[in-house]
ZAZA-117273 format. One line per field, with one value per residue (C-alpha): residue number from 1; residue in one letter; x, y, z. Coordinates in Angstrom, 1 decimal, padded with zeros to 4 digits. Each point is the difference from the previous one (the first is absolute). Example, Ala and Ser with C-alpha at 12.3 -4.5 7.8 and 13.67 -1.06 7.14 Angstrom:
! ZAZA-117273
zaza (1, 2) .
drense (a, s) .
u (012.3, 001.4) .
v (-004.5, 003.4) .
w (007.8, -000.7) .
//
This chain:
! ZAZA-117273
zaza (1, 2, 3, 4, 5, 6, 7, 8, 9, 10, 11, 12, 13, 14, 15, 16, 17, 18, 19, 20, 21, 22, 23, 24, 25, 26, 27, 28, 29, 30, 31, 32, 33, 34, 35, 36, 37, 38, 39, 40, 41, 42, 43, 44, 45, 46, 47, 48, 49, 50, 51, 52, 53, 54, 55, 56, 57, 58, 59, 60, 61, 62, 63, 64, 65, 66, 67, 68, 69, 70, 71, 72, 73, 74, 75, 76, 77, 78, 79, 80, 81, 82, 83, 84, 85, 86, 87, 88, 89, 90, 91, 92, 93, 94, 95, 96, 97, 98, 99, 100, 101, 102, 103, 104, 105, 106, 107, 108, 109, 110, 111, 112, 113, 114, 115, 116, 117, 118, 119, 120, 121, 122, 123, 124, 125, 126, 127, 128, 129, 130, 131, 132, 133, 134, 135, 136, 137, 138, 139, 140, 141, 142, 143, 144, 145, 146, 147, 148, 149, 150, 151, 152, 153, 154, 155, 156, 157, 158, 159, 160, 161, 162, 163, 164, 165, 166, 167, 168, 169, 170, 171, 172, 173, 174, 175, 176, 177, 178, 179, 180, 181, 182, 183, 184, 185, 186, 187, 188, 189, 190, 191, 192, 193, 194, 195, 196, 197, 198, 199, 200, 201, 202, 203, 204, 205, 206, 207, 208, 209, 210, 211, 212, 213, 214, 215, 216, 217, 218, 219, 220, 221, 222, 223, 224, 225, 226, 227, 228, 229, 230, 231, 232, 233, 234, 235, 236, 237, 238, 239, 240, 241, 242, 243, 244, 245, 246, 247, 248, 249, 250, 251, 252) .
drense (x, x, x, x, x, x, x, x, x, x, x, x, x, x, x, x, x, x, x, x, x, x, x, x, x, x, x, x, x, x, x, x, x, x, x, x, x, x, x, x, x, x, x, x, x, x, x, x, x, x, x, x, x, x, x, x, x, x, x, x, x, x, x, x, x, x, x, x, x, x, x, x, x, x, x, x, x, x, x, x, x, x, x, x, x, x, x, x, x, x, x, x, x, x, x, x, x, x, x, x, x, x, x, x, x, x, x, x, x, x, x, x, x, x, x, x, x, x, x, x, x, x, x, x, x, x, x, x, x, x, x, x, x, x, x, x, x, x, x, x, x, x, x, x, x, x, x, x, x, x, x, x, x, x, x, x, x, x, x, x, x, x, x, x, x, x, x, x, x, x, x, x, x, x, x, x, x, x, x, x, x, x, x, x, x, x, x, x, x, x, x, x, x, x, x, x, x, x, x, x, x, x, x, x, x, x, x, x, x, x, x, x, x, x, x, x, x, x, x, x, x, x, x, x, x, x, x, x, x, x, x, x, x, x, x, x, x, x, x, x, x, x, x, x, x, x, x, x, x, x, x, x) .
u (000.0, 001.4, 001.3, -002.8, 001.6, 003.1, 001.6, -000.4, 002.1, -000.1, 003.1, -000.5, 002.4, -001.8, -001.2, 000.1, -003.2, -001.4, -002.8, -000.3, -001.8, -002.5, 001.1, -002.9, -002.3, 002.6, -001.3, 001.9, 000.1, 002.3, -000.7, 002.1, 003.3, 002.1, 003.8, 001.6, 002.2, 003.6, 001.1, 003.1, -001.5, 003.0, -000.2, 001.0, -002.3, -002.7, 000.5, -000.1, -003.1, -001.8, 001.5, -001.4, -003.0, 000.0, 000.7, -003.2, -002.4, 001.9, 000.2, 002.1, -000.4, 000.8, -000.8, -000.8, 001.3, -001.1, 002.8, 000.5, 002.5, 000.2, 000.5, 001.8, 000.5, 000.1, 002.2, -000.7, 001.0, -001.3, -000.2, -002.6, -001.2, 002.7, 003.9, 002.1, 001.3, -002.5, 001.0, 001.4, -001.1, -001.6, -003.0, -001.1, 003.5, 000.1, -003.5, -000.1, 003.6, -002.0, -002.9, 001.2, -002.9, -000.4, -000.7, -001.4, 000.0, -001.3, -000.6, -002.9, -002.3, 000.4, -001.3, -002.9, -001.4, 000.1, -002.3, -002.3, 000.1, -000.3, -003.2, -000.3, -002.7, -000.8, 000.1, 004.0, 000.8, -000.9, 001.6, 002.9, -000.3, 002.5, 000.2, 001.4, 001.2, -000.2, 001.9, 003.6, 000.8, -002.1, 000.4, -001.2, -001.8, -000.5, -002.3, -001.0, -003.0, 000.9, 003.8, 002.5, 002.7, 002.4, 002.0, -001.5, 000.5, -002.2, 000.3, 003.6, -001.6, 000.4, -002.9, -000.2, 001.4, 001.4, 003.4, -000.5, -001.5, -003.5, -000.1, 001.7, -002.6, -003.0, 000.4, -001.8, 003.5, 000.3, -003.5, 000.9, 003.5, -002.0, -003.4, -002.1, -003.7, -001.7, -000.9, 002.8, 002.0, -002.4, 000.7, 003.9, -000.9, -002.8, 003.7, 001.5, -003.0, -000.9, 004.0, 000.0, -003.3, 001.9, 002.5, -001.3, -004.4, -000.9, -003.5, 000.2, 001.5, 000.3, 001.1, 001.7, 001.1, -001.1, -001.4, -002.8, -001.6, -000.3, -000.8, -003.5, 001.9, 002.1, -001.9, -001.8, 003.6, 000.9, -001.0, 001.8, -002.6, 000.9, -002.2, 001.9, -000.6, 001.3, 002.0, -002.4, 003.0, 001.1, 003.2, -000.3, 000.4, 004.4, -000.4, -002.6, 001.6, 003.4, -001.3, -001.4, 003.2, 001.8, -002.0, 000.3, 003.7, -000.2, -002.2, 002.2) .
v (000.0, 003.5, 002.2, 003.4, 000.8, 002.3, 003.2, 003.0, 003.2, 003.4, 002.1, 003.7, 003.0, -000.1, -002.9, -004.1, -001.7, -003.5, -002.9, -003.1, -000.4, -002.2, 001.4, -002.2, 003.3, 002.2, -000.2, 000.7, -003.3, 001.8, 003.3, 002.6, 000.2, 003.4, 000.7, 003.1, 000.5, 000.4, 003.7, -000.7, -001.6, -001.5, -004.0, -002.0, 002.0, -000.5, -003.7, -000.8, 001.9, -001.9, -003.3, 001.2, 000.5, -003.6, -001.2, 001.3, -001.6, -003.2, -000.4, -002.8, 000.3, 002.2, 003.5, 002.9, 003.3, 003.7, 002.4, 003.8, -000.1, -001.1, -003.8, -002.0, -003.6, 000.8, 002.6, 003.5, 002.5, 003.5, 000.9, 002.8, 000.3, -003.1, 000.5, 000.3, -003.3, -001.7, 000.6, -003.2, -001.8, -003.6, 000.2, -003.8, -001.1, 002.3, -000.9, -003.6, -000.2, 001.8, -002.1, -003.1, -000.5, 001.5, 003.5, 000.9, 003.9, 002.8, 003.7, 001.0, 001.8, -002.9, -002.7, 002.3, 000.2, -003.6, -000.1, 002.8, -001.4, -003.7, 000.3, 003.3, 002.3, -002.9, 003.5, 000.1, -003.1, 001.3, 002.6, 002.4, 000.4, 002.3, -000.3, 001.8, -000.5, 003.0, 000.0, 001.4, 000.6, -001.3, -003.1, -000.9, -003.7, 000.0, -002.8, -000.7, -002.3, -001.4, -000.5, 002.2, 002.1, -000.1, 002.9, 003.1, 001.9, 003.3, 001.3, 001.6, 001.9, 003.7, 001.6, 003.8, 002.4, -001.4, -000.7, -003.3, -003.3, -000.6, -001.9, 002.1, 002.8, -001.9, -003.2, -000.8, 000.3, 003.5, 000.9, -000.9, 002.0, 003.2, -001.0, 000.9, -000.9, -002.3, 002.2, 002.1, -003.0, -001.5, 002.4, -000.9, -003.8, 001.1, 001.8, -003.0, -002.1, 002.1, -000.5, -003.6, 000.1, 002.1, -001.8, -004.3, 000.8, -002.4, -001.4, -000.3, 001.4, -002.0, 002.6, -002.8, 000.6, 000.8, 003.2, -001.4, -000.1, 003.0, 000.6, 001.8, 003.0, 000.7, -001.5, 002.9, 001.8, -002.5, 000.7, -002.3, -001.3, -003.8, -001.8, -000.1, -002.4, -000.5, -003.4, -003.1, -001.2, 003.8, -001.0, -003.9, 000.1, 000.1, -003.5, -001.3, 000.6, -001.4, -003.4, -000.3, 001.1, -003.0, -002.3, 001.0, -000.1, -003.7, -001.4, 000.8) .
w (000.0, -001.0, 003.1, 000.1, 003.1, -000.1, 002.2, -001.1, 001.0, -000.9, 001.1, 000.0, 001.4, 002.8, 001.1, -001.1, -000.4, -000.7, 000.4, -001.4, -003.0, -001.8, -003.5, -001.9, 001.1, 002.3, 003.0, 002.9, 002.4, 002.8, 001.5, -001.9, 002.8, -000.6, 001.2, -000.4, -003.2, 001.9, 000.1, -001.9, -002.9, -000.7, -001.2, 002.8, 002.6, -002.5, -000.3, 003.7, 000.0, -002.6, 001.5, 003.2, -002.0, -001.5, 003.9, 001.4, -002.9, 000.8, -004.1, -001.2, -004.1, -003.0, 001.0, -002.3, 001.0, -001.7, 000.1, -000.3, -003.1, -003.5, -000.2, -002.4, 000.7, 003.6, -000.2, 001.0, -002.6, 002.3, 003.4, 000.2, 003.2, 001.6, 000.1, -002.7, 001.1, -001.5, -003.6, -001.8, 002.9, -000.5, 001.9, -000.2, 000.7, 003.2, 001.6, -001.0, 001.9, 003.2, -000.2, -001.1, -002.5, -003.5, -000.6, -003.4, -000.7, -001.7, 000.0, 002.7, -002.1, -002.8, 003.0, 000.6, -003.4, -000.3, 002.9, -001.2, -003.8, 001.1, 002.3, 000.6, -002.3, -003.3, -002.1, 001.1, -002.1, -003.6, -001.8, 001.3, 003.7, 002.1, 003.8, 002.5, 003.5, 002.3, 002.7, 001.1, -004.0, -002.9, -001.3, -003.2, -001.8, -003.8, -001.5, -004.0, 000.4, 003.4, -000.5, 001.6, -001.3, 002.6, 002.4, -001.9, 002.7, -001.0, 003.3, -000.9, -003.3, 000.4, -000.3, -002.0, 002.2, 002.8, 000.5, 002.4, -001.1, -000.3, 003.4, 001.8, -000.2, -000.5, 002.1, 003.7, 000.8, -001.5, 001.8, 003.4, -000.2, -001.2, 001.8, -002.7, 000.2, -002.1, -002.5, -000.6, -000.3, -002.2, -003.0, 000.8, -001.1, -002.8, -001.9, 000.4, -001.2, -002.6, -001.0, -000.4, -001.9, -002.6, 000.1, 000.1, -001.3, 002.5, -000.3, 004.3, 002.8, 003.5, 002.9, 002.8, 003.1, 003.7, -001.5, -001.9, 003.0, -000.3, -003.7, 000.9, 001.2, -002.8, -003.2, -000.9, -001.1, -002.2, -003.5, -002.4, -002.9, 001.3, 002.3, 003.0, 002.9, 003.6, 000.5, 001.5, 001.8, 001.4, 001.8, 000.1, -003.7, 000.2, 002.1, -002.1, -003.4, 001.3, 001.1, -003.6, -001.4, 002.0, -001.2, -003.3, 000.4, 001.7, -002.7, -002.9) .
//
């Protein structure tokens, strides 16, 4: 009988998050446990973290793992919102050495679409379909009729007169650091949306994230022509998304 059950973790700047997952439907099967993204952000600190992570869920298995940086065959090739240190730095090789099981990873935001697209809105699956993860920067997921184009990373566009990247002016990140209410940051992220719908024509776009909790208080500034929906999933989507990518990875 094929394994359905498999660890998912999402690691963000700020904090490390996963459940165990039942990726025939994503459904969480573990509360969602949360440790603290070491200071440093430096590798080593990060991998006793995530194996403390592992610990704690009392996981014995593959594991998939979402992570803040563009991934190539498990090796990170940026270090946005981490340390430099991570650049070049084989991320499988590193966590499957602290866990002692086998890490499979890819870039955060490309874990959450997979959730969102997989079993998240059925309208997310067809056609072009751009998500976004907002949280300390903006990650980005691009899908052609359900399959992903991997680490486009639109969050580190510039956007027409501003001299910083897009997600550092228009991220949750960049709200909290200016504390800008709902709506003023709102029109921040419609620029940036508006951008991308220049740039990609999407025919959806999924807002992820803790935030789209709160997508009532900022939707009516956002005026791009594409339907745009919150995230099903909201912040359980990085988890979910890497547990599918795992198995994905073990079944080849």
């Amino acid at each position: 009988m094929a394994t359905t059950t498999i660890l998912g973790i999402d690691v963000g700047a700020s904090g490390t998050k996963g459940a165990i997952i039942d990726i025939s439907n994503g459904k969480l099967l573990t509360e969602r446990l949360r440790l603290p993204t070491p200071k440093s952000g430096k590798p080593n600190d990060m991998a006793e973290t995530f194996a403390e992570l592992v610990k704690l869920l009392e996981w014995k298995g593959p594991i998939g793992c979402g992570f803040p940086a563009i991934v190539k065959d498990g090796v990170a090739f940026s270090a946005a919102n981490i340390h430099k240190d991570w650049i070049g730095t084989n991320i499988s090789k590193l966590f499957s050495k602290a866990t002692k099981q086998d890490v499979y990873v890819l870039n955060d935001a490309d874990a959450a679409g997979l959730a969102e697209v997989s079993f998240g809105d059925p309208k997310a699956s067809k056609g072009v379909t751009l998500v976004i993860t907002i949280g300390s920067g903006l990650g980005s997921a691009l899908f052609v009729d359900g399959k992903l184009v991997p680490n486009t990373e639109f969050g580190h566009l510039y956007l027409k007169g501003q001299k910083k990247v897009a997600e550092a002016y228009a991220s949750s990140g960049a709200r909290k650091r200016e504390d800008l209410e709902y709506d003023e940051w709102g029109k921040r992220l419609n620029e940036f949306l508006l951008h991308t719908d220049r740039l990609l024509s999407p025919n959806h776009i999924i807002l992820g994230g803790g935030i789209s909790r709160k997508f009532n208080q900022f939707k009516d500034q956002l005026t791009s022509p594409t339907p745009i929906l919150p995230a099903v999933f909201e912040n359980r989507a990085g988890a979910i998304g890497a547990a599918m990518f795992a198995k994905q990875q073990v079944s080849k």
